[in-house]
Every structure is written in structure tokens, then in C-alpha cells.
C-alpha positions in Angstrom: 29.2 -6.2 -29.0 27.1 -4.2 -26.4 23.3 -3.2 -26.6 23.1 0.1 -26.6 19.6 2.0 -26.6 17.7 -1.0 -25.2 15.3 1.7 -23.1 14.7 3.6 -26.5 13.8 0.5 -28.6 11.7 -0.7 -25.8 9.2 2.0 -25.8 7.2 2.7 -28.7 6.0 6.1 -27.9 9.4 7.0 -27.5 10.1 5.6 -30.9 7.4 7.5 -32.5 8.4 11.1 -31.0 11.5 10.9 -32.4 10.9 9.6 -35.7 9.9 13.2 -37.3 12.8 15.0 -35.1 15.2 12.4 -36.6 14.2 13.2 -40.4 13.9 16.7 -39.8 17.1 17.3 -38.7 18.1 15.1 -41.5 16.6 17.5 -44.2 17.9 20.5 -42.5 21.5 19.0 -43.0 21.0 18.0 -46.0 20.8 14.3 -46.2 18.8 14.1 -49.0 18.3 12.0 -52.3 16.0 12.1 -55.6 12.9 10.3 -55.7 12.5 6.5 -57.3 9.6 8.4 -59.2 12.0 11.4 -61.1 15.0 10.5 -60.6 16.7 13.4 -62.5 14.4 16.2 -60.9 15.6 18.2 -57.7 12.3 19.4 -57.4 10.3 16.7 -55.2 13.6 15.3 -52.8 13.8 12.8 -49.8 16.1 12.4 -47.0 18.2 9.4 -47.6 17.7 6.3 -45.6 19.6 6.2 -42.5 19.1 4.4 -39.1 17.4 6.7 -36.2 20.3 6.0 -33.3 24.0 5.5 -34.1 25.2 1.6 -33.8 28.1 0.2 -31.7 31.3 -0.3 -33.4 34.0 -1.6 -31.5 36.8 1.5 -30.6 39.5 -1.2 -31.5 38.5 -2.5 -34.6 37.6 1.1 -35.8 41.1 2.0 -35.0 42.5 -0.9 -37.0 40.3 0.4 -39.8 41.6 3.7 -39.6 45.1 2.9 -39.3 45.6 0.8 -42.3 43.8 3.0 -44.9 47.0 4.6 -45.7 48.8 1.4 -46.3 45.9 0.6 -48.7 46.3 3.7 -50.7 49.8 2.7 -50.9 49.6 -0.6 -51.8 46.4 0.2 -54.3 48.8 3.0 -56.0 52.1 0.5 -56.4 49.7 -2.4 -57.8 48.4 0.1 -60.6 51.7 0.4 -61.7 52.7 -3.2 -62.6 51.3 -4.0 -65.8 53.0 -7.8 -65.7 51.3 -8.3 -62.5 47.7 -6.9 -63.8 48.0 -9.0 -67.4 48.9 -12.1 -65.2 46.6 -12.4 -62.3 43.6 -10.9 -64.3 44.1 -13.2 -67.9 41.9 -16.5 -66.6 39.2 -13.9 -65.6 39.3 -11.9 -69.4 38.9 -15.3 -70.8 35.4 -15.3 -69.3 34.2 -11.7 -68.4 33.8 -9.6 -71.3 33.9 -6.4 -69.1 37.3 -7.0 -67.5 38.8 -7.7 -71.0 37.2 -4.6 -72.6 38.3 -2.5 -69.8 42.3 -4.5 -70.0 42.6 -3.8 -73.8 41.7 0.1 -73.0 45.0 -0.5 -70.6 47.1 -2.5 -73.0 46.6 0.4 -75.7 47.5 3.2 -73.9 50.3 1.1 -72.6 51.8 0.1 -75.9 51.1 3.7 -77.0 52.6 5.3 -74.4 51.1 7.0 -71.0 51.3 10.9 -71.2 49.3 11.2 -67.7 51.8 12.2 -65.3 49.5 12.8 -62.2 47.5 9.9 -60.3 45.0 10.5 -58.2 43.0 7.7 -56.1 39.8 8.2 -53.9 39.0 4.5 -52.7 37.0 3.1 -49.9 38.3 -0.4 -48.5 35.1 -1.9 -46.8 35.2 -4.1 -43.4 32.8 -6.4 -41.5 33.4 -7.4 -37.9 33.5 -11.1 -37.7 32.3 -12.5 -34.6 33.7 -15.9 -33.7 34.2 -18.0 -30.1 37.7 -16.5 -30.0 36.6 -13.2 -30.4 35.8 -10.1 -32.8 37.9 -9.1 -35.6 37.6 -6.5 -38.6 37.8 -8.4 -41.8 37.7 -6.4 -45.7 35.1 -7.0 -48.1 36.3 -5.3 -50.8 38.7 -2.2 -51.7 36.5 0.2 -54.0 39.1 1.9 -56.4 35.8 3.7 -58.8 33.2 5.6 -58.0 33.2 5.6 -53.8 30.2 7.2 -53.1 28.6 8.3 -50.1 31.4 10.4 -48.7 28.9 13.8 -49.2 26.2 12.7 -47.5 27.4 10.6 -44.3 29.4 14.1 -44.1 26.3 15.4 -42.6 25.0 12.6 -41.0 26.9 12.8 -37.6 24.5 16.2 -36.8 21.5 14.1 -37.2 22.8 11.6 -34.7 23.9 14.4 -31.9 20.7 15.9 -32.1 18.4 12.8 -31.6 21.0 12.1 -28.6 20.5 15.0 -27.4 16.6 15.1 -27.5 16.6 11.7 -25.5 18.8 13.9 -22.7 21.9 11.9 -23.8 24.3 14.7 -24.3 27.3 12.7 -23.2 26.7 9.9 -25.6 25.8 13.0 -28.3 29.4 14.2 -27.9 30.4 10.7 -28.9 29.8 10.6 -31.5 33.2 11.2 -34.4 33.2 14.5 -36.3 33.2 12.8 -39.9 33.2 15.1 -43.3 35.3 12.6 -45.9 33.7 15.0 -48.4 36.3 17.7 -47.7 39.3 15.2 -47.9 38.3 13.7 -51.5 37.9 17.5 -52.6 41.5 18.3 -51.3 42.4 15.0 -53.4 40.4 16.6 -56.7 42.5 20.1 -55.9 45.9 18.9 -55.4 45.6 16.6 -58.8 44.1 20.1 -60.8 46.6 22.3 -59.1 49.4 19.7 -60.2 47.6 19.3 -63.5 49.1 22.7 -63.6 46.3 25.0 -65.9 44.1 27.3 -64.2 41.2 27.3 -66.7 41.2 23.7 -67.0 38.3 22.1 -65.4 37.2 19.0 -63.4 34.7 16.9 -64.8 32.4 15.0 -63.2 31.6 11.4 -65.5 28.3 10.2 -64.5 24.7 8.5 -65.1 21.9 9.2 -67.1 20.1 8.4 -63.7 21.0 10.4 -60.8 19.3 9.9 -57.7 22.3 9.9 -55.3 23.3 13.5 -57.1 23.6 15.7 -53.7 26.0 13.2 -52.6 28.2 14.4 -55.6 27.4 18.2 -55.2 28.9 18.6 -51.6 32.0 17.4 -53.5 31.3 20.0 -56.5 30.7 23.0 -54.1 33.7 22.7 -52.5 35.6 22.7 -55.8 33.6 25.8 -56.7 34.3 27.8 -53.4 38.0 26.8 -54.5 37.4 28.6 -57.7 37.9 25.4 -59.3 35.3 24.8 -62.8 33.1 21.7 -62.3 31.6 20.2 -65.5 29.4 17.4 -65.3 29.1 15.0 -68.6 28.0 11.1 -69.4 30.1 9.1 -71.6 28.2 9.7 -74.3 28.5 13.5 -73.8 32.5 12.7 -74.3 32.1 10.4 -77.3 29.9 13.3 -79.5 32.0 16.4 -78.4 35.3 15.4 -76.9 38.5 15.5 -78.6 42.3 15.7 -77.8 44.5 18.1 -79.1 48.4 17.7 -80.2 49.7 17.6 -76.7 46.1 15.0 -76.2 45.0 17.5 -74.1 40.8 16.3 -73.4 38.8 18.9 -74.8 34.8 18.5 -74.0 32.6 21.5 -74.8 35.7 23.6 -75.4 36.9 23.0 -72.1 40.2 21.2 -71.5 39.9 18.6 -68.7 42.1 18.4 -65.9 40.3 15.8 -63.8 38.3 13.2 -64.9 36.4 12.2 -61.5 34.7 8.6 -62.4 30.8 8.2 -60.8 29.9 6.3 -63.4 31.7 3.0 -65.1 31.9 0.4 -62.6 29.2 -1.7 -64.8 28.9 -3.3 -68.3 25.6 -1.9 -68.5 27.4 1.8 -68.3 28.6 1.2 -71.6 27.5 1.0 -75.0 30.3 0.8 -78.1 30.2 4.5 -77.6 30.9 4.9 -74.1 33.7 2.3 -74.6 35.1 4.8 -77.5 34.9 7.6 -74.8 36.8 5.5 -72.5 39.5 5.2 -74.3 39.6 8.6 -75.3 40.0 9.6 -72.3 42.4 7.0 -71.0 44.9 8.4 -73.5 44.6 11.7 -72.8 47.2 13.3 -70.3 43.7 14.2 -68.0 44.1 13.1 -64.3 41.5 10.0 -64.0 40.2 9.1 -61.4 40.2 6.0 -61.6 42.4 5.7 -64.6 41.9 2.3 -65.9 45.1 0.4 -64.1 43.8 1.6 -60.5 39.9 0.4 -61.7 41.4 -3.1 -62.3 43.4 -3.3 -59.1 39.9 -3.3 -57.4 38.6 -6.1 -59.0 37.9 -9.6 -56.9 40.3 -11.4 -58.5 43.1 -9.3 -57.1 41.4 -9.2 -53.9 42.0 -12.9 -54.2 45.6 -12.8 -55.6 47.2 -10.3 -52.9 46.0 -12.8 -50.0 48.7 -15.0 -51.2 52.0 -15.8 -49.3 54.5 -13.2 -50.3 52.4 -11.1 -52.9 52.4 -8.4 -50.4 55.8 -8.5 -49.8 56.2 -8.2 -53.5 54.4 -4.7 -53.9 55.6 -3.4 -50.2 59.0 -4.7 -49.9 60.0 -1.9 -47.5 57.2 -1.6 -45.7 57.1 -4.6 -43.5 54.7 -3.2 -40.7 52.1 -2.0 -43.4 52.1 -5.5 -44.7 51.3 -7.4 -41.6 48.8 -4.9 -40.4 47.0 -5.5 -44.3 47.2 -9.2 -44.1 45.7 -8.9 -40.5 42.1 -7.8 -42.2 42.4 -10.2 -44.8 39.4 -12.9 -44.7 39.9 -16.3 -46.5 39.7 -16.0 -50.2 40.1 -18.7 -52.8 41.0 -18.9 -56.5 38.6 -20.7 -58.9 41.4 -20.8 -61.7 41.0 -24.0 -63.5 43.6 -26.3 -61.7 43.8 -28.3 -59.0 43.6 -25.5 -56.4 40.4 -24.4 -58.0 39.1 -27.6 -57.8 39.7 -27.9 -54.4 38.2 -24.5 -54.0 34.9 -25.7 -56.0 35.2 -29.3 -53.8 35.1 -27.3 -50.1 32.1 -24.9 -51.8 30.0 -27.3 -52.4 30.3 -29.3 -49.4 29.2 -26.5 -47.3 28.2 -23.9 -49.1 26.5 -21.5 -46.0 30.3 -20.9 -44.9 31.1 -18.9 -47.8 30.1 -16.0 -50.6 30.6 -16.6 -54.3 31.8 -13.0 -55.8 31.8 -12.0 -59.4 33.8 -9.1 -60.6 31.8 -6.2 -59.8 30.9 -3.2 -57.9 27.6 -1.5 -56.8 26.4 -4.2 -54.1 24.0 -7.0 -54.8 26.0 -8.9 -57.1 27.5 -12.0 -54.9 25.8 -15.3 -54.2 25.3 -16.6 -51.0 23.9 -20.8 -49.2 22.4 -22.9 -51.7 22.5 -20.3 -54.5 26.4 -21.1 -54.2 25.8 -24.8 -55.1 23.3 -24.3 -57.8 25.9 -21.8 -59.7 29.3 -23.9 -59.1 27.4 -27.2 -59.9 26.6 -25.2 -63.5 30.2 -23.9 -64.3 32.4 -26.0 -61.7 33.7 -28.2 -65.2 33.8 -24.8 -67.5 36.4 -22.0 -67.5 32.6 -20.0 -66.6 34.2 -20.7 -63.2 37.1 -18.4 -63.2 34.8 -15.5 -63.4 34.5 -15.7 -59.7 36.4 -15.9 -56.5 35.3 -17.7 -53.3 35.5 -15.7 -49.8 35.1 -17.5 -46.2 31.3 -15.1 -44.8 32.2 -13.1 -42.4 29.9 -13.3 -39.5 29.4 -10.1 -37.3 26.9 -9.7 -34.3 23.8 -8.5 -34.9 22.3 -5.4 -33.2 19.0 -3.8 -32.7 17.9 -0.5 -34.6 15.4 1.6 -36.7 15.7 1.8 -40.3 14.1 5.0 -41.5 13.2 4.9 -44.9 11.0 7.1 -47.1 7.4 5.9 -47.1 8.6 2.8 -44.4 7.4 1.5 -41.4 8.8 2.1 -37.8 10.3 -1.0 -36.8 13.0 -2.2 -34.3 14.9 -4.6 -36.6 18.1 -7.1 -35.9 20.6 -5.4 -37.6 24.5 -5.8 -39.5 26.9 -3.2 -40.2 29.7 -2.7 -42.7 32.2 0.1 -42.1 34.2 1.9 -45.2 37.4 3.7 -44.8 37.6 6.6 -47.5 41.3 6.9 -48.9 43.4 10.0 -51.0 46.5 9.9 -52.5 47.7 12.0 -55.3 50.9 10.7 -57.0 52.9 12.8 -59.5 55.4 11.1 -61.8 57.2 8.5 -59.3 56.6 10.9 -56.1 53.4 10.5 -53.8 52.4 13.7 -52.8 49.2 13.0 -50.9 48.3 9.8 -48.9 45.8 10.2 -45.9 42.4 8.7 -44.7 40.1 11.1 -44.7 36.7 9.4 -43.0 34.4 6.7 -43.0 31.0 5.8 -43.9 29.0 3.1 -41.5 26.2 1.3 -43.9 23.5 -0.6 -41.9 21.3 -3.2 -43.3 18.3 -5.4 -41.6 19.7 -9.1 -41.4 17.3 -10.3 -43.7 19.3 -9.2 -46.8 22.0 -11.0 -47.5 23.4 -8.1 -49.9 23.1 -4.4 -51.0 24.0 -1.2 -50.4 22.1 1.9 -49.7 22.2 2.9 -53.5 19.8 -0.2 -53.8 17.7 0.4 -51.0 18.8 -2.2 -48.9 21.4 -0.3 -46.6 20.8 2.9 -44.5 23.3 5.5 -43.8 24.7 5.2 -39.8 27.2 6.8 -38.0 29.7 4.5 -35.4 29.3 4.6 -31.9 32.3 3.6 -30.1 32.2 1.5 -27.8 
């Protein structure tokens, strides 16, 4: 991948000029978080990490990225509706993770009692690394994130910050480079469609999320729009829905008096988001005839262990049997992954692990970055739970290994350093289904995460990653 910004990085002066004209421009768009000290007060704010010049991304590999998000929405929206499929690939996993099986008996019930939503809406981001190998550079998926996307506000306003550092350097050609990006406007058009099909006008959409709230301006460039719609945003815990929600005769979700016509997830990708409670308000809500998003079928369908499944011969085939093109151009980002079902395959998977465990990443079933194991840490967990059923809690992906690059991580309260540098790029997805007929399916931008090499994992959320835009080259 090419060095870009070499003279920049060289100079310190340089470096230290631009620092303040970088974060600046970055509070004046808006790029801003809650403190670690108050959380939950907008009174004392930051600007979110990001990295001071944009990173190279290569055109063709972004392309691919782009290209296949709506075959992801696709496939993401058929999978939800297959409960034999779910029950099957997911049963060795609920045998060991209590979260997955809480989360599949909220499915089975409303299942076996009969599903009166009749509108689907999706906002997912499928995630990509580009893997660097003597034959060349390729874009490989992490994950598909079906709950709680986030960042789509904020890297809305990041490409300004980018373009004006450009053009303080006297770059102005590589400014106008950079991509107009504002996935935040996309996701609202998702929220709107699935309210305007939900078909009340003084139904609302609620926003589900944390008692913490640092990342809240992220979720309130989302929420403005929806207000400048005339669309009524609530925002509630789990909790708030357990001690005031209710459904009516036609399970219509009341919270506050309001009826609910969107249930927009940012919160309940975690066992520790739940108490009994919150598990009470999940279901609740899963049988009322709300739009969720995620409803609980589409939150299992990003889990690991289908990642694993769908890179199977023919599984593809199964869900996008007229689709052909969309398949091949999904199993092209496909890295290896590998069942640790008890069997002889996962023992073979367990077998290959240990013997070189530096080639791979051991992932539990989880969202939120920093959760998967990596070198020796992989040997010292599989040599605990390779003879147990513990095992199947996992799935075993080959590391993807992309090029690093030089760049500035600006951080509140860090120091200015030139760092070796990885990317990960996310494609934001919409769709919007109502009864069997999608209505809605688009990509509708990206979000470039950048993270020192040093850390093996972690998103921005967690203060390892910064906020980027692409640079195409």
C-alpha cells in the first residue's frame, strides 16, 4: 500500500502546527464525545479520537466493499427468516453460552406464539481488513454487525476535518479526495421508511440505550434528523420499558403513554446489558408488533457462529439461490473460519490451533470489540476447554494481515506521535422489509477505524481505535 504524507510525518514542527487546527475543526463539526470523568453530562465534551491525515485505502478493495453491502443486507434479511436454520447452526453454542440461549428462547416464544411485526428493518455494518499476502492485497470481513452499528453520526462529519487539514498543508487536490461520507442520513431514511410503513403518525421511535452514554452525539445526529422529519424520538433503557411499558390488545408497545413504532437497539449486544428485568423488557418488546431494530432473529444472524456456518460449501447457495453473482462476490471476502463443534472437524480445528496458534484469532460470540483472543493466549484457552463442550463457544478465524501505515493518533489528553498503524473499514447497510416485499436495500457509507499496531483488538468505543476517513489510492 503506498506512503502517503511521508514529508508531513517527517517534520515535527509541521506536526505540532497542525495538531490544534486538526481538533479545532473537529469541534466545530461536531466530532465530539462525553468525558471518561461524567459520562452522562453534555456539559464538559471532547472531540472524539481520530487520526490527523486520512490513511490509504486501496480504490479497488473499497469498491469491493461497497459493492457487496447490498448483497449482505440481503443475505442478513433472508437468514433472519429461517428459524430451522437459526435453531440448528446456533444449538452447540446455547449449550454453552447463556446469552445466545436467553436471547434464542426470546425467539422461540414469539415464534411459537405467533409474530405480529409485519415490518423489518436492518441497519448493519459488515467490517473488512485488507490482507496483505506475497500474492497480493485482498479485503477480507471480520464480522457483520446486525445490533447497535455505531459510529455512523460522527464519521458523518469527519471528512470536513480531513479537507481542511489538507488544505492547510496546501494540498487542495488531495483535499478534494477525499469521499463525501454522511451514513447518518441513510440509517435515518431506514428509521423513516419502517415508521412511515408502521403506518401511525403519533407513534414514536425509540431510542434503547445505556445507563452510560459517552458516544451519545453519535446517536443525536441520527435523532435530529428524525425530528426535522417531524418524527417523535424517545430515548429509554431496558429498565425504563420493564417498569412502564405495556402492550395493548392489538400488542401495540406502549412506554410513557406513547405507542412505539421503532425500537432502534443501542444497547443489548452484551450479557452485562441485562439483568432479569431487562430480559423481561426484551421480550416484551419482541412480541409486540413494534419495528425492532434488531428484532431478535436479525441480532442472532450476527453472531460468530453463523459467520462460521455461511462459509460453508453451498450454505450460500441455500439462502441466495437466485442470486448467483451476489454469492460469489460474498464468498470472495470470506476469510478462513473453522467450527469448534465437538466432532472430528472441531478437533481438527483445535489440532491446527494449537500447532500454530499466531496464524489465527479465537472469537467468542460477541460484539463491542475487545473480546477475541489472539498468539499464545489461543493455546492457553483451547488447551483448557479443547476436551469440553466450553469449546463450542467459540469459532476459529485464519488473522488477517494488512500492511501497516504511518499516522497520528489524536487523542484527548495524548501525546503527538507518528505511530505504525492498521485500519479496518465498515460498510453501513439499510434495508426495510414489509411482510415478504423488501422495500429498501442500499449502502449508505462507511466508517474507516484506525488503531496503533500495538493493540491486537478494540474499537474506538474502548479507546483503542480513532475515527479516519479513506484515502484512495
Amino acid at each position: 500500500m503506498a506512503a502517503l504524507w511521508t514529508d508531513v510525518f517527517a517534520d515535527p514542527q509541521i506536526l505540532e502546527e497542525l495538531r490544534p487546527i486538526a481538533i479545532d475543526k473537529a469541534l466545530l463539526q461536531g466530532v465530539l464525545m462525553r468525558t471518561k470523568d461524567d459520562p452522562n453530562s453534555s456539559e464538559v465534551v471532547n472531540f472524539a479520537p481520530f487520526t490527523l491525515l486520512p490513511s490509504p485505502v486501496p480504490k479497488a478493495l473499497f469498491d469491493q466493499a461497497k459493492s457487496v453491502q447490498e448483497d449482505f443486507n440481503l443475505l442478513v434479511d433472508r437468514i433472519s427468516q429461517d428459524p430451522l436454520f437459526l435453531e440448528q447452526t446456533l444449538s452447540s453454542t446455547m449449550k454453552v453460552d447463556d446469552f445466545i440461549k436467553r436471547l434464542f428462547e426470546i425467539y422461540r416464544h414469539v415464534q411459537d406464539e405467533g409474530l405480529v411485526q409485519s415490518v423489518f428493518l436492518g441497519i448493519n455494518r459488515s467490517d473488512y481488513m485488507f490482507d496483505c499476502r506475497e500474492n497480493g492485497t485482498s479485503l477480507k470481513q471480520i464480522e457483520i454487525n446486525t445490533i447497535a452499528a455505531s459510529f455512523g453520526g460522527l464519521t458523518s462529519r469527519t471528512p470536513a476535518v480531513h479537507q481542511h487539514v489538507l488544505n492547510t498543508l496546501g494540498k487542495t487536490e488531495e483535499a478534494s479526495k477525499i469521499l463525501p461520507n454522511n451514513p447518518s442520513f441513510g440509517i435515518t431514511n431506514g428509521i423513516a421508511k419502517a415508521w412511515e410503513l408502521y403506518g401511525s403518525e403519533k407513534a414514536v421511535v425509540m431510542f434503547l440505550v445505556e445507563t452510560t452514554q459517552r458516544n451519545i452525539f453519535d446517536h443525536r445526529y441520527i435523532e435530529n434528523e428524525l425530528w426535522n422529519r417531524n418524527i417523535r424520538v424517545i430515548r429509554r433503557r431496558l429498565r425504563d420499558v420493564f417498569e412502564r411499558g405495556s402492550l395493548n390488545a392489538e400488542r401495540c408497545l406502549l412506554v410513557d403513554g406513547y405507542e412505539v413504532a421503532v425500537a432502534y437497539f443501542r444497547t443489548g449486544y452484551m450479557p452485562q446489558d441485562y439483568n432479569e428485568q431487562d430480559w423481561e423488557a426484551r421480550l416484551l418488546m419482541e412480541r409486540s408488533k413494534a419495528v425492532k431494530c434488531p428484532d431478535i432473529a436479525t441480532q442472532l444472524v450476527g453472531t460468530k457462529k453463523v459467520q462460521q456456518e455461511l462459509s460453508r460449501p453451498l450454505t450460500l447457495e441455500k439462502f441466495l439461490p437466485d442470486q448467483p453473482e451476489a454469492v460469489a462476490r460474498i464468498r470472495e471476502t470470506f476469510a478462513g473460519l473453522y467450527t469448534l463443534d465437538i466432532g472430528e472437524e472441531g478437533d481438527k480445528t483445535v489440532k491446527i490451533a494449537l500447532s500454530d496458534p499466531e496464524q489465527f484469532v479465537l472469537k467468542p460470540q460477541r460484539e463491542g470489540g475487545g473480546n477475541n483472543i489472539y498468539g499464545e493466549e489461543i493455546r492457553e484457552v483451547l488447551e483448557k476447554v479443547k476436551d469440553s463442550v466450553e469449546r463450542t463457544s467459540y469459532i476459529l478465524m485464519d488473522k488477517i494481515k494488512p500492511q501497516p501505515v504511518k499516522n497520528c493518533l489524536l487523542k484527548a489528553n495524548g501525546r503527538l506521535q507518528v505511530s505504525e498503524c492498521i485500519s479496518e473499514l465498515g460498510m453501513f447497510g439499510v434495508y426495510v422489509r414489509h411482510g415478504k416485499e423488501t422495500v429498501l436495500n442500499e449502502g449508505v457509507g462507511h466508517l474507516l477505524r484506525t488503531k496503533a499496531t500495538e493493540h491486537a483488538d478494540g474499537g474506538v468505543a474502548a479507546g483503542v481505535a480513532v475515527l479516519d476517513n479513506p484515502y484512495l489510492v
